[in-house]
Each structure stands twice: as C-alpha cells, then as structure tokens.
C-alpha angles and dihedrals in degrees: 000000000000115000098229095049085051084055104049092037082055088052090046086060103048084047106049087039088055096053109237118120095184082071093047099053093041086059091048081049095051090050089067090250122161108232097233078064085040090059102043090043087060095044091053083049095053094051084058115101099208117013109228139170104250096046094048089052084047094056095035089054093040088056094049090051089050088053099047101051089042092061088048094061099055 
C-alpha cells in the first residue's frame, strides 16, 4: 500500500476517533479532496463498525481507483 495513503488513512483515524468532524474535513481539505468525495468517504467510514487503519486506506484507495477510472472514461 502506498505510504501516503497509510498516512492519511493514520490521520483519518485520530480525527474521526476524536469527534470532530471540522478537522476532519480540513484534512480532507488539505488532501486536495473534492467535498462531494469528502461526503461519500465519510459515509463509507460511518457505516464502519470500528474504524480502523487498514479499512480507512482501503476506502480511501478504492475511491481513488473509482475516480480515476472514472476520469479515464470521459
């Protein structure tokens, strides 16, 4: 897995753990994410039961994948 997915994934985690939800969306922000991804990332993560490291990275990789491809198909 790509590092700097690992890292923001690790970030994701201390945010959404502390509760507050302005932080998260400034890193997400920061991260250069549009908020419609923004929305739809932390819909996938409140569905989660724990939030945990590894299933963030997944989600946050899986939606750069979807947008990617989707961006290749226009």
């Amino acid at each position: 897995m790509n590092g700097l997915v690992e890292y923001e994934a690790s970030m994701l985690v201390d945010l959404l753990e502390s509760g507050d939800s302005l932080r998260v969306h400034m890193f997400m922000d920061a991260m250069g994410m549009p908020f419609d991804v923004q929305d739809r990332l932390l819909n996938e993560f409140s569905g989660l039961k724990h939030v945990d490291q590894q299933q963030i990275a997944d989600i946050i990789e899986d939606q750069g994948q979807h947008s990617l491809s989707s961006h290749l198909t226009l």
